[in-house]
C-alpha positions as CSV (number, residue, x, y, z in Angstrom):
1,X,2.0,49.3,-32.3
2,X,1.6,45.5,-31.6
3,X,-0.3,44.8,-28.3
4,X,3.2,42.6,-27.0
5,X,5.0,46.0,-27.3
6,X,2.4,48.0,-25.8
7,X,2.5,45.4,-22.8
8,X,6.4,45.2,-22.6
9,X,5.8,49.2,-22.5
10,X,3.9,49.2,-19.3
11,X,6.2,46.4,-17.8
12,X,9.2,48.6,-18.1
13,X,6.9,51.3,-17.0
14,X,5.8,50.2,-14.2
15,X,9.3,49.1,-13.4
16,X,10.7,52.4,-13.1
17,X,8.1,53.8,-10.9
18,X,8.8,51.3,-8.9
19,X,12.6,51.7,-8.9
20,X,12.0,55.4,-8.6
21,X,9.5,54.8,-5.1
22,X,12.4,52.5,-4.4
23,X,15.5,55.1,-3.9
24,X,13.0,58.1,-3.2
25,X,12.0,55.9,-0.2
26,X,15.8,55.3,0.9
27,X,16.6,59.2,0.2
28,X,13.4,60.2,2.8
29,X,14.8,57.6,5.3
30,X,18.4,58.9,4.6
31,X,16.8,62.9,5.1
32,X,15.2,61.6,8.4
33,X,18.7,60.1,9.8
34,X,20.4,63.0,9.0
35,X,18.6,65.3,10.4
36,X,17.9,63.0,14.0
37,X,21.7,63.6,13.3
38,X,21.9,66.9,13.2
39,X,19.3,67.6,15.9
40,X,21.7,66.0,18.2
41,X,24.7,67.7,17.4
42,X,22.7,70.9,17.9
43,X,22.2,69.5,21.5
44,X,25.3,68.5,21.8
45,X,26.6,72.2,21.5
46,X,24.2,73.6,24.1
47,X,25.1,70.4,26.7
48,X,27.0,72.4,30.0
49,X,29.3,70.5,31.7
50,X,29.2,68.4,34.6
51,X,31.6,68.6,37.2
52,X,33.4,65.4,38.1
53,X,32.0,66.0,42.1
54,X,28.3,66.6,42.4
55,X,27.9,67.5,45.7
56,X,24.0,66.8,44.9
57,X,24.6,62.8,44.3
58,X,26.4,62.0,47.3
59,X,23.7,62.6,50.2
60,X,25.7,61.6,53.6
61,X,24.3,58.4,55.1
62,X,23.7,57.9,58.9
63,X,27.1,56.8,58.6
64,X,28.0,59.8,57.0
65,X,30.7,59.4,54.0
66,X,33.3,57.4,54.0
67,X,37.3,57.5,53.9
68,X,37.6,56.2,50.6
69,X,39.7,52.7,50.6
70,X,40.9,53.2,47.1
71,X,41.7,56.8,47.2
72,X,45.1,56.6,45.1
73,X,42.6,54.5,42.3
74,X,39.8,57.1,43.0
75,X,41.2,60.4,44.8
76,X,38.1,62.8,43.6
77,X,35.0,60.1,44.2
78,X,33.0,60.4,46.9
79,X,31.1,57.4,48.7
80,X,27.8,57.2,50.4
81,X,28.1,54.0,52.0
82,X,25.6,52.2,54.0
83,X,25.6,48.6,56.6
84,X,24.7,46.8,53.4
85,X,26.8,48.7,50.5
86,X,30.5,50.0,50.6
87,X,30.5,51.0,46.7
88,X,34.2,52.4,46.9
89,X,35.8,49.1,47.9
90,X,36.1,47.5,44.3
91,X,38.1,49.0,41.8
92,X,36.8,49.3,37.9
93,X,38.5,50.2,34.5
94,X,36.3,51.0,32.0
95,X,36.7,51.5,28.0
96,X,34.5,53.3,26.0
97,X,35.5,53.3,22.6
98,X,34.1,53.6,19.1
99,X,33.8,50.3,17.2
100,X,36.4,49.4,15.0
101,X,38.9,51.8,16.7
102,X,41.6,49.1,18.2
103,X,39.4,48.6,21.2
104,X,39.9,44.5,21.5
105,X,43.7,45.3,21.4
106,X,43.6,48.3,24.0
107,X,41.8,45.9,26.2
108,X,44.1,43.2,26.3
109,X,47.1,45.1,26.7
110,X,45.1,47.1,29.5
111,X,44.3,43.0,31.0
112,X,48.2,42.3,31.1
113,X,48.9,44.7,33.7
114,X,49.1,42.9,37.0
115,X,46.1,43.2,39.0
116,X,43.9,43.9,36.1
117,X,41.4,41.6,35.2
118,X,39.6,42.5,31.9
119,X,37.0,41.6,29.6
120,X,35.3,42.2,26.1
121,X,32.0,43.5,25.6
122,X,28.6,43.0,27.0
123,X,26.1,44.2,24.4
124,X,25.6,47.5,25.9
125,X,24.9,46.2,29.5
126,X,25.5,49.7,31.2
127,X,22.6,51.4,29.4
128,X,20.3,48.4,29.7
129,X,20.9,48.1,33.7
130,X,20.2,52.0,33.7
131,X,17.2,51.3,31.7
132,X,15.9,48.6,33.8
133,X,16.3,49.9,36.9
134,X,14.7,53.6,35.6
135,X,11.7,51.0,35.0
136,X,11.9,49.0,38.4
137,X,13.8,50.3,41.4
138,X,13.7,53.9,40.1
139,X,9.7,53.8,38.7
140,X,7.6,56.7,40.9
141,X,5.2,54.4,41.5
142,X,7.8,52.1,43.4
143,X,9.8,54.8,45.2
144,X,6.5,56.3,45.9
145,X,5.8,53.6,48.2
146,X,8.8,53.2,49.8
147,X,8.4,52.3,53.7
148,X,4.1,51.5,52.8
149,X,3.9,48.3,54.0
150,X,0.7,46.8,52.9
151,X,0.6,48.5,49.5
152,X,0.5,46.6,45.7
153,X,3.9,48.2,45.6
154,X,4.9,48.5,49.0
155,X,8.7,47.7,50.6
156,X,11.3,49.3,53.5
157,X,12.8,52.3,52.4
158,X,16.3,51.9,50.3
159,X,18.9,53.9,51.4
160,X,21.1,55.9,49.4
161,X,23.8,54.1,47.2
162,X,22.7,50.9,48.0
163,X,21.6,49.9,44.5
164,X,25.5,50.4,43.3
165,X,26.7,47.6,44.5
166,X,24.0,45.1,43.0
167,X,25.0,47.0,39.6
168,X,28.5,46.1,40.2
169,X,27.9,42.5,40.7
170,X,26.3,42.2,37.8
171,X,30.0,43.2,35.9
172,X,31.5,41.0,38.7
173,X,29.6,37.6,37.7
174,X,30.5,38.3,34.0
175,X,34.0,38.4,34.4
176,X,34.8,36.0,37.9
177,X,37.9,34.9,38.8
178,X,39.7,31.6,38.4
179,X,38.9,29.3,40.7
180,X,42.4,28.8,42.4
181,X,41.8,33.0,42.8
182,X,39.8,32.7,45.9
183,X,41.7,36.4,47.5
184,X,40.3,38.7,44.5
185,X,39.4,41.6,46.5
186,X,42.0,44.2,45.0
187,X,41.6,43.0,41.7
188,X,40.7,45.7,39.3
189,X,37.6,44.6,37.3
190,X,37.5,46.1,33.7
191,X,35.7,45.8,30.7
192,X,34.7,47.5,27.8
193,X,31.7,49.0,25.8
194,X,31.7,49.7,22.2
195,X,27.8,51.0,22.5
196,X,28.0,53.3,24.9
197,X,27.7,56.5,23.4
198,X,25.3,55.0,20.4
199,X,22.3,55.4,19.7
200,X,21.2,58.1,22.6
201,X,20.9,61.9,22.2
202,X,22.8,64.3,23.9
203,X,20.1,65.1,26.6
204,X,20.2,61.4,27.8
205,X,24.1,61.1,27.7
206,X,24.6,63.0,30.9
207,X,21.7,60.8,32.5
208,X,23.7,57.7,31.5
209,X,26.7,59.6,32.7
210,X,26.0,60.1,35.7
211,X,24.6,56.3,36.3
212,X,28.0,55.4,35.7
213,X,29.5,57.8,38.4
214,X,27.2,56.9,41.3
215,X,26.9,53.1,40.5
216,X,31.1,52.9,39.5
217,X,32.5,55.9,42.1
218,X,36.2,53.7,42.1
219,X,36.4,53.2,38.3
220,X,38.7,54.8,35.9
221,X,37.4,55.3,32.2
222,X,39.7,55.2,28.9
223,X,37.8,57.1,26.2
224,X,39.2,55.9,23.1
225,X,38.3,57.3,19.9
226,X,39.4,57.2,16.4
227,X,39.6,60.8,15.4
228,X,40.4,59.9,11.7
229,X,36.7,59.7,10.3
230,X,38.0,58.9,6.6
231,X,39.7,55.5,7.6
232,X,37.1,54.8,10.6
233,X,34.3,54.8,7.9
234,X,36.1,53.1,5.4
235,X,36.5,50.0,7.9
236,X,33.0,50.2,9.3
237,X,32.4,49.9,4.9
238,X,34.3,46.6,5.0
239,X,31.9,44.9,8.0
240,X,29.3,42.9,6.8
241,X,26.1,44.3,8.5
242,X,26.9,47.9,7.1
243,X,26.3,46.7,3.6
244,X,23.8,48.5,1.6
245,X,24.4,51.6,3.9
246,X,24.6,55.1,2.5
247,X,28.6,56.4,2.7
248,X,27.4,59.7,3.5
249,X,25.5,58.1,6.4
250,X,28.0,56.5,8.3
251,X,30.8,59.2,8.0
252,X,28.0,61.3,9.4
253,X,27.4,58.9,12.4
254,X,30.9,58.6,12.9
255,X,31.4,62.2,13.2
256,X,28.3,62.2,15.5
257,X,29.8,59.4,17.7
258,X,33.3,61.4,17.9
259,X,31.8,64.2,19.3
260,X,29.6,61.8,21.8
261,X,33.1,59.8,23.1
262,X,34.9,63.6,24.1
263,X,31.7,64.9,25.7
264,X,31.8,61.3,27.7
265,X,35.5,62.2,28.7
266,X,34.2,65.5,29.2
267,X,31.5,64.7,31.8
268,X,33.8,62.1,33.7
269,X,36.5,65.0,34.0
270,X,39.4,63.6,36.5
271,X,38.0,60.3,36.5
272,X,38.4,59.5,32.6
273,X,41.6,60.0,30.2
274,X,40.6,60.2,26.3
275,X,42.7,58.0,24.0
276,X,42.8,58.3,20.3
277,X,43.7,54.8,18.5
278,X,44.5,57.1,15.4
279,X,47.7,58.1,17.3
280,X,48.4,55.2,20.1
281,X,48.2,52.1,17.6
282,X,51.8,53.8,16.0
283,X,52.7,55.0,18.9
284,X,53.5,53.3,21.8
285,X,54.3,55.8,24.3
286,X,50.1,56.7,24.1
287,X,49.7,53.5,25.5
288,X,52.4,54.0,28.5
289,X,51.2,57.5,29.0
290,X,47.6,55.9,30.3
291,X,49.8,53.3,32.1
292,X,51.1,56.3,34.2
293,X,47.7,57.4,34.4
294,X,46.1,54.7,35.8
295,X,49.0,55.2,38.6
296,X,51.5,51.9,37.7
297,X,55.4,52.4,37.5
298,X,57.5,52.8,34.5
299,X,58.4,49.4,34.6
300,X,54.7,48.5,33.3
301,X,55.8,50.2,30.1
302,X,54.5,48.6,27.2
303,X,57.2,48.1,24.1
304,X,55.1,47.6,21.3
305,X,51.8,47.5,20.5
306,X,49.7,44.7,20.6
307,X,47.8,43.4,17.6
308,X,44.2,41.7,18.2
309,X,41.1,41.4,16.0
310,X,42.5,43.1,12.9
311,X,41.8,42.4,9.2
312,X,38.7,41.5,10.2
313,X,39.5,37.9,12.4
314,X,40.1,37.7,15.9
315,X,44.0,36.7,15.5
316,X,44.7,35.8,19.3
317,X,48.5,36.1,18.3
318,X,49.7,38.7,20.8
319,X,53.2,40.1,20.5
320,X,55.6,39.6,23.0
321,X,55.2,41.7,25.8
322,X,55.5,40.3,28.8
323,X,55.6,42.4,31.7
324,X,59.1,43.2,34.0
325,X,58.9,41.3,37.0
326,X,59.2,44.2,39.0
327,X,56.2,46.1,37.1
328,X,53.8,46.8,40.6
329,X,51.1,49.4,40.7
330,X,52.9,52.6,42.2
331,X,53.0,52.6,45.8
């Protein structure tokens, strides 16, 4: 054989091997996903529920607890409040939905109610407030020296429940008012989180949870999933930054991140109402049966659906559906 076909030989060769390290590499990373995968769905099954009152979270102040001011928004919360932090007094709505599950739409329907301010998403800010404060505020060596004045870490004791309202600032500043709105007091503050339940394992979810609860104790959440897998992966498919991802993979995350968004509805109990865009994007009366949730009259009743961020574009074109003039939260 001529030494150019012996050398085109080891060329295609060593070609192969390579393509062969190639996908054997992408099946061991796609063997390591799935199984984080599964590990979590075998937490997920031994997770107990919380109950939507934990007597253990809301330590009476030297106030003691408070008459909650919001108590048709928030009848089961309970508030420590303190001369510096009355968490109760703001009002919160809060989506957590799957990505590419109607969520833009839901939101801006949910923003045309009156007294409902809303807005989009914030890059996962719940988790990464949790996490900073778990590193700062919440750090052992920092509560540790609580009231040690004269310390490397030293500082006056910080009562219970304070730390809420700085959290809900935070959400404030992102989404103010106009400036002719000067009287924004009742508003509801919403927004919502497409991140949530990503990218955490079943043992943390509760922890994250429960943030929420004490740092939100007036909020209402909508848990909106999209319970048909085949169609959810097929659109996560179409988005550019999925491309090159195994099928297999994301129907497998999908299915991970349904069961993630019910045991989130499941751990809020009273205080969150699950939504499934599957059903409420042909169905109006979805959408007006969280209306009457969230405690407005009939009158608020949506008559179609909205359309917003579909085919891939942000389309800004919403139907008509203005409100009645008499629509009023339920008195």
């Amino acid at each position: 054989m001529p030494s150019s076909y012996r050398q085109i030989n080891k060329v295609l060769f060593a070609g192969v091997i390579v393509l062969l390290l190639f996908h054997f590499q992408r099946f061991a990373v796609f063997q390591c996903q799935m199984a984080e995968i599964n590990t979590d769905q075998a937490a997920f099954e031994a997770l107990p529920e919380l109950t939507l009152a934990n007597e253990s979270l809301w330590e009476l102040s030297e106030n003691g607890v408070a008459k909650i001011p919001n108590h048709k928004w928030c009848p089961s919360s309970k508030c420590t409040v303190s001369n510096i932090c009355k968490p109760c007094d703001r009002k919160f709505l809060i989506i957590m939905s799957v990505g590419r599950g109607a969520s833009t739409t839901l939101t801006w329907m949910m923003d045309q109610l009156p007294g409902v301010r809303m807005a989009g998403e914030n890059n996962d800010l719940l988790k990464k407030v949790h996490d900073t404060l778990s590193e700062t505020v919440y750090h052992p060596i920092f509560m540790g020296e609580a009231g040690r004045k004269g310390s490397s870490w030293g500082h006056n004791k910080i009562q219970r429940g304070t730390v809420a309202c700085a959290v809900q600032h935070i959400f404030e500043t992102i989404n103010q008012p106009l400036p002719q709105d000067i009287d924004d007091k009742e508003t509801i503050i919403g927004f919502k989180t497409v991140r949530f339940h990503e990218n955490i394992t079943m043992k943390n979810l509760s922890k994250y949870v429960q943030f929420v609860k004490e740092s939100f104790p007036c909020a209402r959440i909508i848990v909106n999933i999209r319970s048909d897998v085949e169609a959810l992966t097929a659109s996560i498919k179409k988005q550019k930054w999925s491309k090159g991802v195994e099928t297999s993979l994301i129907s497998a995350e999908a299915k991970l991140g349904l069961s993630n968004l019910k045991q989130i509805a499941k751990l809020f109990g009273e205080q969150a109402i699950l939504l499934d865009s599957t059903k409420w994007t042909k169905n109006v009366d979805e959408i007006n049966r969280v209306v009457d949730w969230l405690g407005f009259e009939s009158t608020c009743h949506f008559k179609e659906i909205m359309e917003l961020n579909t085919n891939g574009r942000a389309r800004g074109g919403q139907v008509n559906n203005e409100m009645s003039v008499t629509c009023k939260y339920a008195s």
